[in-house]
Kinemage of the C-alpha trace (Angstrom):
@kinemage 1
@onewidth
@group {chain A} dominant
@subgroup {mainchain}
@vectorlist {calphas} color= white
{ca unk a 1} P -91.807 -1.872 -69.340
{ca unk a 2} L -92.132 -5.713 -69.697
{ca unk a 3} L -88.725 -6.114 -69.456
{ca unk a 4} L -88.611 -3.936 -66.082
{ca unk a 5} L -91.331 -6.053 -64.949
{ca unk a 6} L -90.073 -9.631 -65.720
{ca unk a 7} L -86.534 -8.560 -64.029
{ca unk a 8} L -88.333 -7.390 -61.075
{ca unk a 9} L -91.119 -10.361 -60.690
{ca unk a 10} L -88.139 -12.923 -61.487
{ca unk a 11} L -85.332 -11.781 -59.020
{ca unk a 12} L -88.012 -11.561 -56.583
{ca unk a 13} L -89.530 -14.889 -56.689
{ca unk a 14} L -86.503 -16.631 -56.898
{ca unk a 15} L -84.613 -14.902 -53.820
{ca unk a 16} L -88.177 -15.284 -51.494
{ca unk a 17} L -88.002 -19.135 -53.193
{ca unk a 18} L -84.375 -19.358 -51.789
{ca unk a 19} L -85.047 -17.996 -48.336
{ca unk a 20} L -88.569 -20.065 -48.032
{ca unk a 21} L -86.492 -23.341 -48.816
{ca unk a 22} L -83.562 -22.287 -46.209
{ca unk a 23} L -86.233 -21.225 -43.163
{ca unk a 24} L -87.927 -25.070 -44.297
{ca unk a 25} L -84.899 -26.681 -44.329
{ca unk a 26} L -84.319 -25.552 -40.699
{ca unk a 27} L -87.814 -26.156 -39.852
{ca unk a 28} L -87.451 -30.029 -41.285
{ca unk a 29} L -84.499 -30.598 -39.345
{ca unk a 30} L -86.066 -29.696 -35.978
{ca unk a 31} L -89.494 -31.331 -36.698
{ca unk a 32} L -87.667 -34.521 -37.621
{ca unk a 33} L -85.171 -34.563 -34.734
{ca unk a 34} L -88.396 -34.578 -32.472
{ca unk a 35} L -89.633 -37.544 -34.161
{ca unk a 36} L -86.418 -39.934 -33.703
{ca unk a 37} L -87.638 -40.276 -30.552
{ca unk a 38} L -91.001 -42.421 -31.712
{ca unk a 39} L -89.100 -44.132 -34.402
{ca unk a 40} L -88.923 -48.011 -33.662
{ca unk a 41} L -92.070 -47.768 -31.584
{ca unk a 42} L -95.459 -49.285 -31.920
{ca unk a 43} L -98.014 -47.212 -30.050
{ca unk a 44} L -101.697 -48.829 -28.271
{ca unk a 45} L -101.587 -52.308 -30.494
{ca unk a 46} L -101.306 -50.628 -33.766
{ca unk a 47} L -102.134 -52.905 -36.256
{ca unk a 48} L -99.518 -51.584 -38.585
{ca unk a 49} L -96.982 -52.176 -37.285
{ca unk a 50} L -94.091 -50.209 -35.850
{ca unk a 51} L -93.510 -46.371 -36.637
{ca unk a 52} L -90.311 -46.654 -38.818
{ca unk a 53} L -87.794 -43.914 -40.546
{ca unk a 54} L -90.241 -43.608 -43.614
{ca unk a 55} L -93.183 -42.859 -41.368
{ca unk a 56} L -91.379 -39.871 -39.838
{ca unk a 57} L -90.034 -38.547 -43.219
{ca unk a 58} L -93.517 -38.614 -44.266
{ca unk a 59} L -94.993 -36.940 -41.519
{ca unk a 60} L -92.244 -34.368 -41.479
{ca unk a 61} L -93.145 -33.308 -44.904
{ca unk a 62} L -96.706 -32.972 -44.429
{ca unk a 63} L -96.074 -30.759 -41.858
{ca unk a 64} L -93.552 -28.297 -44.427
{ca unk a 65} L -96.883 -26.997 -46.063
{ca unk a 66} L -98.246 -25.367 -42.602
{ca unk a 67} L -94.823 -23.683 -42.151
{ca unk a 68} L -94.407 -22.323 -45.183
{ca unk a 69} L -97.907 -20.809 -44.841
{ca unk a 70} L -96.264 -19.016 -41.641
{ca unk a 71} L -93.695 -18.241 -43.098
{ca unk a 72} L -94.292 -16.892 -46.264
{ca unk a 73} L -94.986 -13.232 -45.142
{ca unk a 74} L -92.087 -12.531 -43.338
{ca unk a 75} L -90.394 -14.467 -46.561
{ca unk a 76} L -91.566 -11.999 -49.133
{ca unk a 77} L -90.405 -9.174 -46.818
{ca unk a 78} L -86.635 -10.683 -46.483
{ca unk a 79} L -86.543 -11.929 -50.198
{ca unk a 80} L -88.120 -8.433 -50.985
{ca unk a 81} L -85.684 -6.272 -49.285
{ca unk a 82} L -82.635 -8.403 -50.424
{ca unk a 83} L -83.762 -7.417 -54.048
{ca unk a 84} L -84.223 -4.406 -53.515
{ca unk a 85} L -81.493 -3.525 -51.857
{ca unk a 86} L -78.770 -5.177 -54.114
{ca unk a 87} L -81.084 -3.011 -56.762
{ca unk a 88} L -80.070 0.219 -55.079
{ca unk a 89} L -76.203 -1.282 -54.043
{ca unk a 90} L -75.498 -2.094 -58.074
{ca unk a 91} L -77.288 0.999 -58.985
{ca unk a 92} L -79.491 -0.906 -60.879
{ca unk a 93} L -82.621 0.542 -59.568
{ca unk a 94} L -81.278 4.366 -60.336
{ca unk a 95} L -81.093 3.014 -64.234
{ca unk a 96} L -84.692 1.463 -63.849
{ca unk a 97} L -85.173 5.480 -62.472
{ca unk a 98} L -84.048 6.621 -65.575
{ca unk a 99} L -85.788 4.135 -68.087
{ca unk a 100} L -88.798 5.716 -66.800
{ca unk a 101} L -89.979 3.496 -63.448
{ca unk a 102} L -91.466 6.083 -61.296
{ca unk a 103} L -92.491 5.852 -57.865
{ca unk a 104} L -95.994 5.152 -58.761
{ca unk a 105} L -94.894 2.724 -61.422
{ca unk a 106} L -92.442 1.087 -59.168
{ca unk a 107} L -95.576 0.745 -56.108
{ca unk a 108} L -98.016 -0.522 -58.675
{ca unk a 109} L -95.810 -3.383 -60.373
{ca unk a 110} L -95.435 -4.699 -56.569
{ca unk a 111} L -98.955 -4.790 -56.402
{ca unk a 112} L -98.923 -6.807 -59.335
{ca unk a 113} L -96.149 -9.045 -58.114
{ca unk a 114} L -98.358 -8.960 -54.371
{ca unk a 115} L -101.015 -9.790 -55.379
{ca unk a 116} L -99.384 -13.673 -56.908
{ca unk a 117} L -98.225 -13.924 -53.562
{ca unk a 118} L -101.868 -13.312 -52.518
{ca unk a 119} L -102.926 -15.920 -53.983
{ca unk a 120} L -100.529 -18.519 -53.903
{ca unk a 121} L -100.736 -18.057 -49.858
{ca unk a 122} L -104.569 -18.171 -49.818
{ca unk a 123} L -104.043 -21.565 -51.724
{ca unk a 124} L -101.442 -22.972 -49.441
{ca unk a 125} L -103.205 -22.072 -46.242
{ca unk a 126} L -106.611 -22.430 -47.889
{ca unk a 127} L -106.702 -26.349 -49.428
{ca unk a 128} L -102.964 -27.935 -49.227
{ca unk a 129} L -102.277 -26.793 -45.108
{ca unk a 130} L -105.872 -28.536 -43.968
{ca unk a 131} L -105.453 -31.307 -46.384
{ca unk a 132} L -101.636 -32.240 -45.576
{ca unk a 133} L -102.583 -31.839 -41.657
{ca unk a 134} L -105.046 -34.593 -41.605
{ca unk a 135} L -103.261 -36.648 -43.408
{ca unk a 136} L -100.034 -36.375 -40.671
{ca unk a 137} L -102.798 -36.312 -37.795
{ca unk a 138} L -104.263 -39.519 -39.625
{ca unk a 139} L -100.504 -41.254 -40.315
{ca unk a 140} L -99.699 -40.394 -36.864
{ca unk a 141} L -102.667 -42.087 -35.874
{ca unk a 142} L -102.057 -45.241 -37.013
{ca unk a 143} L -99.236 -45.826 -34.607
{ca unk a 144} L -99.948 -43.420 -31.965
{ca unk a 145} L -103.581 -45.021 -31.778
{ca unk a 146} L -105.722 -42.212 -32.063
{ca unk a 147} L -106.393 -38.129 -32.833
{ca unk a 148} L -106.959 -36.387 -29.786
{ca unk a 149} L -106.864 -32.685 -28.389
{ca unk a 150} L -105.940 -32.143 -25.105
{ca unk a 151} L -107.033 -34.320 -21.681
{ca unk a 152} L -111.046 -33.785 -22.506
{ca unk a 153} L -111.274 -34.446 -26.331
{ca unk a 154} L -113.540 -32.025 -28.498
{ca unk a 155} L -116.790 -30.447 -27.502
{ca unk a 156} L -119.867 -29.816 -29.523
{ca unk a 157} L -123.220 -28.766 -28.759
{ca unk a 158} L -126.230 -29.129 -30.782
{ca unk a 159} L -130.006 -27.692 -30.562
{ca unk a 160} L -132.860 -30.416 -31.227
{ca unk a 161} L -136.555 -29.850 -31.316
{ca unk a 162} L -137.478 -30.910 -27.640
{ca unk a 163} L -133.833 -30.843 -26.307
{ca unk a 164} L -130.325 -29.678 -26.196
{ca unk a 165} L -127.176 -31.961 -26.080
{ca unk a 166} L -123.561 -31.474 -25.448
{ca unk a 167} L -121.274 -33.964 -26.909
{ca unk a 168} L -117.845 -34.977 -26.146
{ca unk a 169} L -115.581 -37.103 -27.643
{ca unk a 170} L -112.134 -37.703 -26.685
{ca unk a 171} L -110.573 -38.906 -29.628
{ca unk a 172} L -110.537 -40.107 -33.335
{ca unk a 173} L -109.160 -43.279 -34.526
{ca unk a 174} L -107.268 -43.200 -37.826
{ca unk a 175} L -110.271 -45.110 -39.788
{ca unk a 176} L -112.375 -42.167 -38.619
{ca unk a 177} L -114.073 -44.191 -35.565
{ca unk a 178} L -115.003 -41.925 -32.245
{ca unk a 179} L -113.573 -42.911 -29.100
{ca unk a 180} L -115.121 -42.729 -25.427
{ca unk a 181} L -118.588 -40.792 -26.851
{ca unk a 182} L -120.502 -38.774 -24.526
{ca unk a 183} L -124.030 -37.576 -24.588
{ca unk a 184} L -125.711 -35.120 -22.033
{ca unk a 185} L -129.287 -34.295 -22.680
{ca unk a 186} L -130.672 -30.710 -21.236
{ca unk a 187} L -134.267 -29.752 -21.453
{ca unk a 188} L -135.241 -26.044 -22.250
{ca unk a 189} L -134.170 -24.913 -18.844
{ca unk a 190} L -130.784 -26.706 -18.790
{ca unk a 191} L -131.638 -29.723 -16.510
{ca unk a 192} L -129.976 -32.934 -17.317
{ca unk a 193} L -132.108 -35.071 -18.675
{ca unk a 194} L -129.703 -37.985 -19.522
{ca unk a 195} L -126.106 -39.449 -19.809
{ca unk a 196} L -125.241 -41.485 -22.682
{ca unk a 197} L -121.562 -42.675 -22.923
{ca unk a 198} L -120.493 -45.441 -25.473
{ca unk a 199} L -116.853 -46.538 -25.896
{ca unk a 200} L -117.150 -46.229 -29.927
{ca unk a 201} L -118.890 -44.299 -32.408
{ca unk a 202} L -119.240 -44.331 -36.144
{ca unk a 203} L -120.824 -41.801 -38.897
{ca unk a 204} L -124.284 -43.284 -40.675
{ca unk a 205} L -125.249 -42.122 -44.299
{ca unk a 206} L -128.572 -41.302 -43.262
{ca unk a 207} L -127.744 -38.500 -40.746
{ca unk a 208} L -127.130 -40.566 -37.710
{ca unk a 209} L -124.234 -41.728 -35.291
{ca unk a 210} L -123.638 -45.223 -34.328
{ca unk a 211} L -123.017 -45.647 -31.094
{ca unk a 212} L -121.604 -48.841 -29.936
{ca unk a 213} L -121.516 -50.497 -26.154
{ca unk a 214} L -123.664 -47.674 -24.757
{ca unk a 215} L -124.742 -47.105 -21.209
{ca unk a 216} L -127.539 -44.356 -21.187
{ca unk a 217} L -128.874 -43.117 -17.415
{ca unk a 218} L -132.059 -41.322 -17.423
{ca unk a 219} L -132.628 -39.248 -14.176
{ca unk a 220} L -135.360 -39.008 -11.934
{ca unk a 221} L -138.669 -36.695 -12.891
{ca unk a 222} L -137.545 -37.104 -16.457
{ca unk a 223} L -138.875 -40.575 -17.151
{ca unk a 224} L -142.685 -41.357 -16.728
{ca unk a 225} L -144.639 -44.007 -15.837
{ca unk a 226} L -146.184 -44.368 -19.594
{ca unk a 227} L -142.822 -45.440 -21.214
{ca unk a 228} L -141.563 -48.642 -20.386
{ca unk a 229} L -137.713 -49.231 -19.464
{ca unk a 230} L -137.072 -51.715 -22.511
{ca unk a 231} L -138.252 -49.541 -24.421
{ca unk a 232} L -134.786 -47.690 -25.337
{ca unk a 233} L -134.020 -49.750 -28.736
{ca unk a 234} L -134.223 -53.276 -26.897
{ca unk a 235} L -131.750 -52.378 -24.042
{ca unk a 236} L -131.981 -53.855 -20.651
{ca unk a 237} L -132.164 -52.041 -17.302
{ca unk a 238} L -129.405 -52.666 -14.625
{ca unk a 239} L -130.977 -51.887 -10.956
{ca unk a 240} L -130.073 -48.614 -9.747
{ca unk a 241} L -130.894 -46.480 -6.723
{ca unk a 242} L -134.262 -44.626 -7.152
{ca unk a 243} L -134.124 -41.283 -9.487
{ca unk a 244} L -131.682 -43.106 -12.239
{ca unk a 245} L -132.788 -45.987 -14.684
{ca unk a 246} L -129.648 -46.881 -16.375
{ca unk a 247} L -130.314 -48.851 -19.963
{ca unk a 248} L -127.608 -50.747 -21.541
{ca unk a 249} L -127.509 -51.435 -25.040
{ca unk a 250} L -124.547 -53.147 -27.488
{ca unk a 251} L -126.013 -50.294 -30.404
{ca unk a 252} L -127.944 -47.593 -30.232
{ca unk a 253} L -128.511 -44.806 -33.201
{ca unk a 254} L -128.654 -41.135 -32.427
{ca unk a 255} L -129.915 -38.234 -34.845
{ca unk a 256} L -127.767 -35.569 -35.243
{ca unk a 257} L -126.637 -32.968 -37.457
{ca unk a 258} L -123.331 -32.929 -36.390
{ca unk a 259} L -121.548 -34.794 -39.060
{ca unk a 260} L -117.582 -35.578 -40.038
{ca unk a 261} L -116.326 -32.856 -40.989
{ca unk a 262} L -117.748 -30.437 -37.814
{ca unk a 263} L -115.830 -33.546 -35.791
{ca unk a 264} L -112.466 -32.925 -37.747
{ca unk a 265} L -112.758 -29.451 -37.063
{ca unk a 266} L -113.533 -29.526 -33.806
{ca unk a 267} L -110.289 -31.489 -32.979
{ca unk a 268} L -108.173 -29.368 -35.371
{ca unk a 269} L -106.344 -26.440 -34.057
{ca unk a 270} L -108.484 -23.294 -35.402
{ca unk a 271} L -105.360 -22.098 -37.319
{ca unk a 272} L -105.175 -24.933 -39.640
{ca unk a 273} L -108.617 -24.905 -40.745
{ca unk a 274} L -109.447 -23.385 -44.176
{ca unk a 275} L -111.556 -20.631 -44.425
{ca unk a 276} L -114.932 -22.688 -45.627
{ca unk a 277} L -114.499 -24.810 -42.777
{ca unk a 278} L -114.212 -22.390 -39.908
{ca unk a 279} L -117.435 -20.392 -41.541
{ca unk a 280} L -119.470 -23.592 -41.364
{ca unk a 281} L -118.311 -23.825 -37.515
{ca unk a 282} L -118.791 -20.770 -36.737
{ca unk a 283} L -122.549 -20.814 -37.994
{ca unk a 284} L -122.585 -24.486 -35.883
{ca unk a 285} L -121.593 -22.197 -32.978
{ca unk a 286} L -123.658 -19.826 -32.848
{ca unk a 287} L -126.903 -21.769 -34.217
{ca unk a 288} L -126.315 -23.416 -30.679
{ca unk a 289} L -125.654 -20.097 -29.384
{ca unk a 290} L -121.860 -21.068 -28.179
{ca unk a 291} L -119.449 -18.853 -28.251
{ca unk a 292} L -117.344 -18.228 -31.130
{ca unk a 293} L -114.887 -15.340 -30.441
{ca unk a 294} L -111.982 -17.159 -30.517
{ca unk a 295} L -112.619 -19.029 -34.155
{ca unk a 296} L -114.297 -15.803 -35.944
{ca unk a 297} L -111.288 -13.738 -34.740
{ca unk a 298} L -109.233 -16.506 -36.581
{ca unk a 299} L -111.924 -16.850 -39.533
{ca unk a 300} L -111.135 -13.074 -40.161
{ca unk a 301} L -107.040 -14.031 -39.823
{ca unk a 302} L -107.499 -16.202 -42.647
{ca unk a 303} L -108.992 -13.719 -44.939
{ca unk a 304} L -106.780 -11.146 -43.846
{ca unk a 305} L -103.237 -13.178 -44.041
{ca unk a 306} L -102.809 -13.072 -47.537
{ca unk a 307} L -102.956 -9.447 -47.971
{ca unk a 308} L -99.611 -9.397 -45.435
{ca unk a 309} L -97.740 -10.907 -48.440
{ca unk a 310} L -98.903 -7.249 -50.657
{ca unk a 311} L -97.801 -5.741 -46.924
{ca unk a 312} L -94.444 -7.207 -46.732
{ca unk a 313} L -93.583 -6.300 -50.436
{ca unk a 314} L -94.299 -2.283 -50.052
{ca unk a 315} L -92.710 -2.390 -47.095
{ca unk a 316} L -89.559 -3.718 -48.667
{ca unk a 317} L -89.725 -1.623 -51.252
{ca unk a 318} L -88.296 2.092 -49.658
{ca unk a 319} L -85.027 -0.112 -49.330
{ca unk a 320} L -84.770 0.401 -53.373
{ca unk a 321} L -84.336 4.533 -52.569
{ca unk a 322} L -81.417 3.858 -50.220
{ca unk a 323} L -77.987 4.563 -50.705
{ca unk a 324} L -75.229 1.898 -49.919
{ca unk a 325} L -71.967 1.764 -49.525
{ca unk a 326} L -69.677 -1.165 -49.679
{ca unk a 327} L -70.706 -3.964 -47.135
{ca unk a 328} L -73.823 -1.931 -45.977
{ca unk a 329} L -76.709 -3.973 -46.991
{ca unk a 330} L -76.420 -6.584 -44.012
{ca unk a 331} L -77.648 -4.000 -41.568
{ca unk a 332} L -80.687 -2.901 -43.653
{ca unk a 333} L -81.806 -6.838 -44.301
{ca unk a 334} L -81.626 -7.242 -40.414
{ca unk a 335} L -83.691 -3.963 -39.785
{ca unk a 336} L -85.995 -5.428 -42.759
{ca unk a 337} L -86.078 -9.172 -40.857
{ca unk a 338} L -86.904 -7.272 -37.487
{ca unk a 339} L -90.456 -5.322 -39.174
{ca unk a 340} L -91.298 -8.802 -39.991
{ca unk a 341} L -91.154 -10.352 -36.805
{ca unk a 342} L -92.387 -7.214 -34.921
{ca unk a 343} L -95.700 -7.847 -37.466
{ca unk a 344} L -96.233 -11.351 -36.215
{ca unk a 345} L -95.364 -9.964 -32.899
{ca unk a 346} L -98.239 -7.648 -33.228
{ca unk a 347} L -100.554 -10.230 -35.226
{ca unk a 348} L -100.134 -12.130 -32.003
{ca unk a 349} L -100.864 -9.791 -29.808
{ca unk a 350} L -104.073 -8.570 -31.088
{ca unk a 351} L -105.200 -12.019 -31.486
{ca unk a 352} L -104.815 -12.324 -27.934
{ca unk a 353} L -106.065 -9.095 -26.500
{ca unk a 354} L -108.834 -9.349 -28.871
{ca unk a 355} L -109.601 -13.042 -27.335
{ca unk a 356} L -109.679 -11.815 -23.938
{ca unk a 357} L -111.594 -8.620 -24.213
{ca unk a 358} L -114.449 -9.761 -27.201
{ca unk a 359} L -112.793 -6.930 -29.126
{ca unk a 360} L -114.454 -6.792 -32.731
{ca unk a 361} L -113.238 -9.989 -34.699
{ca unk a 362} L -112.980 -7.991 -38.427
{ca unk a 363} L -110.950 -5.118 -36.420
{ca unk a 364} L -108.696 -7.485 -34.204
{ca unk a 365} L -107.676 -9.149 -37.286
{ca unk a 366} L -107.137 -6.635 -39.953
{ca unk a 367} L -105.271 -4.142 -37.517
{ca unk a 368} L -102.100 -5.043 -37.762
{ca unk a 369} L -101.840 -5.264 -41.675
{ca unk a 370} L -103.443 -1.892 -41.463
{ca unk a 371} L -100.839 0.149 -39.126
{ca unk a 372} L -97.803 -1.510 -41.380
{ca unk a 373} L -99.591 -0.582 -44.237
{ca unk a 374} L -99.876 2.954 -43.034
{ca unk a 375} L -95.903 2.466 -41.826
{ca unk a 376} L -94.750 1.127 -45.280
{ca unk a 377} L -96.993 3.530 -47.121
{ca unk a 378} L -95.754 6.550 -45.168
{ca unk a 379} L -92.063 5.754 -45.411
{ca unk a 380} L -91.856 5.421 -49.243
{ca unk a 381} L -93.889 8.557 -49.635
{ca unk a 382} L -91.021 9.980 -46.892
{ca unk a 383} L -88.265 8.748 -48.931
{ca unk a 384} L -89.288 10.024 -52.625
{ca unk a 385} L -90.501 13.326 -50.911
{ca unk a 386} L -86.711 13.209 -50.009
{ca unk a 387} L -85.442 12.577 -53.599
């Protein structure tokens, strides 16, 4: 039975190897025809110079880890049914029949063989996708000037002991410096309180932001007599209509839990986050009672994705109990390539629906492997009732 399972484990690793390499071949063409276009440029004063072949070759790769993370479902289903298939087209599968692989047999070795794929895809889209986007966001950054996410930067909100504040930044420079900061202050009825903006921003070690070239305007009924305008770390007032007092200071330092890594987050798309990172969020979310819909749904995504690989496989595997005859296999792969993409069609779909109707984040997200589970399930138990 070793040698049943070696054969099977081997031919299928290699031919889901094979297709992975030819979907990221096609992927690194495309990603690195889109890039000729900032070759030879120097973006914002970058101080390193201009963004050169190397740079995009770089960046290009970086990016092949978050594509093969989406792609390796649908990867193990083609490189699954292509085994399986040329099993049943050579016969070879009948004479594993024969040698004693049963049905049950046959489902639990794939299991076995799943649940490598399992893991190997938690890894991927767990540590190396986060890690390798950064980086590219961070090379990208040196020339482009800065990490940003679309025209009003990322939004966090935090819950202090006398106050509430919203913060904004638009972007992230590639030494990890925070451009155009804001600050808005709310009291415990949600009244502004104040505006802080500075044009930079830096992390402290003890727990604190840096804010540098700030303007802060405190609004009227919120200041009191008792507190003197210099009083704001040394700044000095500029005169202002009555009901604002507008300090400005060259540094001011602001207590916050909202460190780095909730920043980096923040401005990363919620699919290439690793699991740790959107849990943390999430709990940032709703400790500041924001909502979080959207980044549990794909919190639950992430634990669910891996177990598509384990889908993919026992779906490919009725193709073994097929009969073939000469030249037939190329419709069967396509019907196998088109329950792949109608999964991610459906993975999509329930992401969205389950967005915009708060639909349950654990059920949005595990529904889809469920109903191809059932499918893939219900079709090999079809097919050996057949036999």
């Amino acid at each position: 039975m070793n040698t049943i399972r070696r054969l099977i484990y081997k031919e299928t690793i290699i031919s889901v190897a094979l297709v992975a390499l030819g979907f990221l071949a096609l992927f690194f063409f495309f990603d690195f025809v889109d890039e000729l276009s900032h070759i030879g440029k120097s973006f914002n004063g970058s101080l390193y110079g201009s963004y050169q072949v190397q740079h995009a070759l770089l960046y290009v790769m970086l990016l092949m880890p978050n594509h093969l993370y989406e792609l390796l479902p649908i990867t193990v289903l083609i490189g699954g049914v292509l085994v399986m298939a040329r099993f049943a087209q050579s016969s070879e599968f009948t004479i594993l029949r024969t040698s004693g692989l049963g049905p049950g047999l046959a489902l639990k070795l794939l299991v076995g063989l799943g649940a490598l794929f399992i893991a190997f895809t938690f890894v991927v889209g767990d540590y190396i996708t986060p890690l390798a986007d950064r980086t590219a966001q961070l090379l990208k950054a040196r020339y482009m000037g800065q990490i940003s996410i679309g025209q009003t930067g990322a939004w966090l909100k935090e819950k202090q002991e006398k106050s509430a504040y919203a913060v904004n930044i638009s972007a992230m420079s590639a030494d990890g410096q925070m451009r155009s900061v804001r600050l808005f202050e709310f009291d415990a009825k949600g009244t502004v309180l104040s505006l802080t903006t500075a044009k930079q921003a830096s992390f402290g070690e003890d727990g604190t932001w840096n804010l540098l070239d700030v303007k802060r305007r405190e609004f009227s009924g919120i200041v009191t007599n008792s507190t003197p305008a210099t009083d704001v770390d040394g700044g000095t007032i500029a005169e202002k209509p009555v009901g604002i007092k507008t300090v400005i200071m060259d540094e001011l330092h602001w207590p916050t839990t909202i460190n780095a890594g909730m920043v980096t987050t923040a401005l990363l798309k919620p699919d290439r986050m690793g699991t740790v990172d959107l849990f943390q969020y999430i709990r940032h979310l709703e400790t500041n009672k924001q909502n979080s819909q959207m980044y549990e749904i794909q919190f639950w995504k992430k634990v669910f994705y891996p177990l598509s690989c384990l889908v993919m496989l026992v779906l490919a595997l009725p193709f073994a109990y097929l009969h073939f005859r000469s030249g037939g296999i190329t419709a069967y792969v396509f019907v196998g390539v088109l329950i792949g993409i109608s999964f991610f069609v459906l993975n999509n779909m329930f992401e969205y629906f389950g967005n915009q109707n708060a639909w349950n984040p654990l059920l949005t997200a595990a529904a889809p492997s469920l109903v191809y589970s059932i499918f893939s399930l219900g079709a090999f138990g079809f097919l050996i009732y057949r036999r």
